[in-house]
N, C-alpha and C positions, 0 to 999 in steps of 0.2 A: 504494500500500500504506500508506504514509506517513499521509495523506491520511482516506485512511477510517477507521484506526485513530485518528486524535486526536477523526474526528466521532462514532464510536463511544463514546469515553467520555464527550465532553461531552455527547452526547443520552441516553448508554443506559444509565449508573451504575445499581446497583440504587438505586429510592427509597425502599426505608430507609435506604439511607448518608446519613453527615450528609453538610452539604455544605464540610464541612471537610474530611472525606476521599474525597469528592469530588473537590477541588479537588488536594489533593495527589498523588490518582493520578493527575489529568490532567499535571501537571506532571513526575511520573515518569516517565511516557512519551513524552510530546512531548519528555523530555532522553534515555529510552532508544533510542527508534526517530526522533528528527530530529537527533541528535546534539548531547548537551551538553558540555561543556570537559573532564569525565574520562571519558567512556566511548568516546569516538572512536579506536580503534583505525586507525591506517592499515595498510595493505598489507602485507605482511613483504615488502620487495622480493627481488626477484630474484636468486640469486646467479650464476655463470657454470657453466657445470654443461656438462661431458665428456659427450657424449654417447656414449650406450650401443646406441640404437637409431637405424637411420635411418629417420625420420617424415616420407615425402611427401605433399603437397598433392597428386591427383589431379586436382581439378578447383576450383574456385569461380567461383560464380553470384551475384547479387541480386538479392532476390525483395524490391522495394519500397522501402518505409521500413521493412521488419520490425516490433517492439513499439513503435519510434518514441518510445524510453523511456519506458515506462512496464511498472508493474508487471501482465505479463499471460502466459497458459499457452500461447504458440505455440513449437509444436515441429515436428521434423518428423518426417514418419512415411514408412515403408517398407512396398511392397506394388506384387505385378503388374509386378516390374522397376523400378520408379521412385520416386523421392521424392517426395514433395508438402510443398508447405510454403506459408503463407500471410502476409500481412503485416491491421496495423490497419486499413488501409483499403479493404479488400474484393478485395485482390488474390488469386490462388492460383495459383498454379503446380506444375505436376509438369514432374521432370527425369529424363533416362534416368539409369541409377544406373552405367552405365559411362564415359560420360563427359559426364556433366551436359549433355548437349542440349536444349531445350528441347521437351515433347512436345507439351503446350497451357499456355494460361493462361485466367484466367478474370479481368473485371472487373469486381466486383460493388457496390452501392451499403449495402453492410453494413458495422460496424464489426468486426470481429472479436478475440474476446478469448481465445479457447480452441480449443485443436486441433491438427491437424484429427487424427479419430479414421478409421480404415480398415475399412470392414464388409466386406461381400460386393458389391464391384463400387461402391461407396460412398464418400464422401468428405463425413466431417461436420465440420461447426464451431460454434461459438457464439458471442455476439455480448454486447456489449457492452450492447446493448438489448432484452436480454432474448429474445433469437430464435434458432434451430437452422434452422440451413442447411442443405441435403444436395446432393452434385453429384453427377456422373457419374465415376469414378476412371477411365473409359474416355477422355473429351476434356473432361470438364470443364460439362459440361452442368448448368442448376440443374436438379433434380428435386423437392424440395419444401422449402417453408418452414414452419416451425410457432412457437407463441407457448409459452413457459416463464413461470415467477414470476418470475425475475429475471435478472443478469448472470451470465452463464457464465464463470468463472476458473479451471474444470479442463477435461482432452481427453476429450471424448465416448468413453464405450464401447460397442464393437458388438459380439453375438454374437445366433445362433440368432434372427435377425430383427427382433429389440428393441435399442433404442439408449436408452441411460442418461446423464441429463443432470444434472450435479448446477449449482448454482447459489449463488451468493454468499451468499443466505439461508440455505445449507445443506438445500434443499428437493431432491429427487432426483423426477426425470419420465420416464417410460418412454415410447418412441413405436416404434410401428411401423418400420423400418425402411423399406420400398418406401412407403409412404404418409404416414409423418407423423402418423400420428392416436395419442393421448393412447390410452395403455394404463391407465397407472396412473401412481400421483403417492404419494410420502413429504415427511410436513413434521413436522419438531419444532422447537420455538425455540431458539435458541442463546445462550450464554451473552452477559451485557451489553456483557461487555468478549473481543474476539476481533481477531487478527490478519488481515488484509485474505487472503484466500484461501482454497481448497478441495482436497483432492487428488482424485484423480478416482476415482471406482470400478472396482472388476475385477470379471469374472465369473467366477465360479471353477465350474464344472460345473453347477449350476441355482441357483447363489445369485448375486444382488448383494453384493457386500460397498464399508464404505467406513466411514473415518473421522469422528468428528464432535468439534466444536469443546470438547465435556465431557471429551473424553480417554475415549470408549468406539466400538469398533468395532465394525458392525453387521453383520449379512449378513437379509438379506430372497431370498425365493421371487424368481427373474424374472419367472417369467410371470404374476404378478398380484399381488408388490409384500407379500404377507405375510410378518410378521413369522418368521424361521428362530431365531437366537439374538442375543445382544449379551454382550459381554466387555468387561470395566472392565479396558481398559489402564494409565488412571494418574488416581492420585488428587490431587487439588488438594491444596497446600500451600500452607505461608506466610502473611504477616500481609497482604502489599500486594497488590492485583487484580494488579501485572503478576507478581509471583511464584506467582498462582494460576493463569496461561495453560499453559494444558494444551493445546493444538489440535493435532490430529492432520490435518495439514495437509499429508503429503505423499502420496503417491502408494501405499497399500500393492503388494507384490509377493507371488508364492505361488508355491510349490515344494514336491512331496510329499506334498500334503494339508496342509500347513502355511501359515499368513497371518503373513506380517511388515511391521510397521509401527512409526513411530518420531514420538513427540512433541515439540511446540516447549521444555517444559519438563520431563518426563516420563520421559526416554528409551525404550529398543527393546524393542517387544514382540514373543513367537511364540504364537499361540496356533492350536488345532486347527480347521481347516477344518470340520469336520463338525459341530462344538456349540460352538465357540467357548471352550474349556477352555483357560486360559492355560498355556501348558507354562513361560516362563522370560522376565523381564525381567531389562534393565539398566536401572537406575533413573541409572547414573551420565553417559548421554550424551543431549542435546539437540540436534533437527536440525529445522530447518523446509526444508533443501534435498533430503533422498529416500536413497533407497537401494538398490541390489541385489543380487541372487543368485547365486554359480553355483557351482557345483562344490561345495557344500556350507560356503560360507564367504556372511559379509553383509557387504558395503561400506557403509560409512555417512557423508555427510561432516555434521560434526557443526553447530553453530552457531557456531563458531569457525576453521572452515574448515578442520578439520582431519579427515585422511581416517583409518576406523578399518578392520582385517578386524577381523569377530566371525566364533565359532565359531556355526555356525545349529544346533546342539543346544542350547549351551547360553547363547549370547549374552557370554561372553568377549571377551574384547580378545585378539587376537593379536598385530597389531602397531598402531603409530600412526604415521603421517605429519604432522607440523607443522613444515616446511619452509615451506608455503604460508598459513601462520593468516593471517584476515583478507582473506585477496585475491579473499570472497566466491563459492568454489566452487561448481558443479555438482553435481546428487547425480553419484556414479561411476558409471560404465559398465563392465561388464567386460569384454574382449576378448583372448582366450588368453590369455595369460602375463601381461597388463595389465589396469590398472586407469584409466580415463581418466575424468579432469578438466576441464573450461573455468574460466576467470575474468574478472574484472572489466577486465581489458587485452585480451582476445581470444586469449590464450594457449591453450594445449590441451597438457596435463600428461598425460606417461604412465609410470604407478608401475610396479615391481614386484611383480605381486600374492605373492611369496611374504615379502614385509619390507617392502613399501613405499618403497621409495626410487627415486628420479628416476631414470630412464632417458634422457624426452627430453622434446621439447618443440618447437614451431611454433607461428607467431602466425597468426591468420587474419583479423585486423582490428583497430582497435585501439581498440574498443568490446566493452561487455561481453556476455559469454555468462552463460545463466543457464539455456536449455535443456537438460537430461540430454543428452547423446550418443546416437544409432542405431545399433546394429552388426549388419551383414547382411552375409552375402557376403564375410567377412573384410576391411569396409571400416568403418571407421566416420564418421557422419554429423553433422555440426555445422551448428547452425543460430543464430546470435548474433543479438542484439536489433536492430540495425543493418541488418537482411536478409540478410547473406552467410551464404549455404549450401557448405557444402565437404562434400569427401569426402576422407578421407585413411586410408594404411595405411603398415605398417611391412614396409617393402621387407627 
C-alpha cells in the first residue's frame, strides 16, 4: 500500500504543479503513510478488561502463508456449508463451517490478491497479475481463467450470472460467470494522487454500484455496463494533495433501497439506491477500513481506529468507542447484541452494540487481522493475514 502510494506521486503529480510542490507533497506523504517522528501513533494498549461475555474459539485452521504481509483483499467467504478462504500463493481451501475439517484444497500457480467472491456453485478470485480465476465451490476444481486490465485489490462480485471485477486502475470488467468471457468493461482515470486500493462492488437489484477514487459513487446497468446515475459523495478540500484524498475505498453496503459508503477523507454517505439522490452525510468521520449495517444503525471504524454507531436515517453518532484508537481495526461486523473487531495483534474485540463498550475478547494469533469478520450460522469467521482461519461464538 505503502509502496504504490509514494510511486504514485513521484510519477503521477498533476504537470502543472510546480515541482516544488511536487516535491513537498511527496514528502508529506512518504512522513504521512511510512511514518514520520510526529504522526506515529502507536497502539492504545490493552487494558485488563472483566469479561462480560464468554468468547470461544471453535475451531482454527491455516490456510498457507495467508496475505504473507502485504497489503491485499483476502477474506473469507461463506456458502454451501463451508468457508473458503485462500492465501498469496495460489493456495485455496474450503472448511466445513462446523468444525473446520478440511473439504478440498486447491494448488494453484496464481498469485492471488483479492477474494474469493461466492457465485452460484463458484468460487472466484483475483490475482495479482492481473487475472480472474474461477473454481468449482463443489471440490475445488479450476473452471476458467480470464485476463482483466490490471491487479485485483477488491473481492469479486457475483450475481445473476455476471461476475464484477474491479481492479487497481479502478477499471471495472464484467464476465460471464460459467465461461469467463468479457461482457462489458468500465474505465475512467483516476485521480494523480490515490491511496493503494479499491472497495469492491455490490449489486444491488440490476445495478452495479461502487466507489471511485474522486469521492463519487457510481451505479451502472449489469447487464451491459451502462451508465444508471453517479452521486458526489465528497468534495475535495484543502491546500495539500494529501488533504485533497477523497477515495472511496471501502466496500459500500445497502439496506432498504438505500447505498452507504464512507470516505478516506470525506466521511459517510447515504444516498438513494434508485437515482442516486444523497439523503445525509457526515462530513465529520474518515475510514478507509468499511463499514456495516443492521438493525437500522451503521458501524463504522473510522481512521483512527475508532468504532462509531451512526443512526442510518440520518448519519449521527450515537455512540463512540476509542478504547482501541490506533491498534489499526477491522471495518465491524455485527453479530446480535455485538459489534466485532480484529487488530493488529490478532485480537478479536466484541462491543456492545447498544454503547459500545468491551465485553470480551480472544486472541487468534498474534499477527494482524485486517479482514472484516463473516457471520453465518451465529458463528463468526476470522481470517488474519498470517492464514489462520477460526471460527468463534459466544457461548
Amino acid at each position: 500500500m505503502r509502496f504504490f502510494l509514494v510511486l504514485l506521486i513521484a510519477a503521477g503529480l498533476s504537470a502543472c504543479a510546480s515541482m516544488e510542490s511536487a516535491g513537498e507533497a511527496l514528502e508529506g506523504i512518504k512522513d504521512y503513510f511510512l511514518g514520520g517522528e510526529d504522526n506515529a501513533e502507536p497502539p492504545t494498549p490493552l487494558v485488563e478488561l472483566t469479561e462480560k461475555i464468554n468468547v470461544e474459539i471453535l475451531w482454527k485452521e491455516s490456510v498457507g502463508v495467508g496475505a504473507d504481509e502485504k497489503s491485499l483483499k483476502l477474506v473469507p467467504a461463506v456458502g454451501a456449508g463451508r468457508v473458503v478462504a485462500a492465501d498469496t500463493e495460489g493456495l485455496v481451501e474450503a472448511h466445513r463451517l462446523g468444525d473446520g475439517d478440511l473439504i478440498w484444497e486447491t494448488e494453484t500457480e496464481y498469485h492471488f490478491s483479492g477474494g474469493p467472491g461466492l457465485g452460484n456453485g463458484t468460487v472466484i478470485l483475483g490475482t495479482t497479475d492481473a487475472e480472474v480465476v474461477a473454481l468449482r465451490l463443489e471440490n475445488g476444481e479450476k473452471l476458467w481463467t480470464a485476463s482483466v486490465p490490471g491487479e485485483v485489490l477488491s473481492i469479486p462480485a457475483v450475481a445473476k450470472g455476471i461476475v464484477l471485477v474491479r481492479c487497481a486502475d479502478g477499471s471495472i470488467t464484467a464476465l460471464n460467470e460459467i465461461t469467463g468471457a468479457k461482457i462489458w468493461s468500465y474505465e475512467r482515470s483516476v485521480p494523480a494522487l490515490s491511496i493503494r486500493g479499491t472497495g469492491a462492488p455490490i449489486i444491488v437489484e440490476d445495478n452495479a454500484i461502487f466507489g471511485e477514487d474522486n469521492g463519487k459513487l457510481i451505479a451502472l446497468r449489469l447487464s451491459d455496463g451502462k451508465f444508471t446515475w453517479e452521486a458526489g459523495i465528497v468534495v475535495a478540500k484543502g491546500r495539500s494533495e494529501i488533504e485533497r484524498l477523497v477515495d472511496l475505498d471501502v466496500d459500500p453496503v445497502a439496506e432498504g433501497g438505500v447505498i452507504y459508503i464512507a470516505s478516506y477523507h470525506g466521511g459517510v454517505g447515504a444516498v438513494s439506491e434508485l437515482d442516486g439522490y444523497l439523503l445525509w452525510r457526515n462530513e465529520q468521520l474518515s475510514s478507509n477500513a468499511g463499514l456495516s449495517i443492521a438493525d437500522r444503525h451503521l458501524y463504522v471504524t473510522d481512521s483512527d481506529s475508532n468504532v462509531l454507531q451512526l443512526d442510518d436515517r440520518s448519519g449521527s453518532s450515537l455512540w463512540k468507542q476509542k478504547e482501541l484508537q490506533y491498534r489499526k481495526l477491522t471495518a465491524p461486523a455485527a453479530y446480535g447484541n455485538y459489534v466485532v473487531v480484529g487488530d493488529l495483534e490478532g485480537y478479536v474485540h466484541w462491543l456492545s452494540n447498544s454503547d459500545g463498550r468491551q465485553l470480551g475478547r480472544v486472541q487468534i494469533t498474534d499477527g494482524p487481522i485486517d479482514a472484516k469478520a463473516v457471520v453465518a450460522d451465529n458463528t463468526v469467521y476470522v481470517y488474519a493475514k498470517d492464514g489462520t482461519l477460526a471460527a468463534l461464538k459466544v457461548r
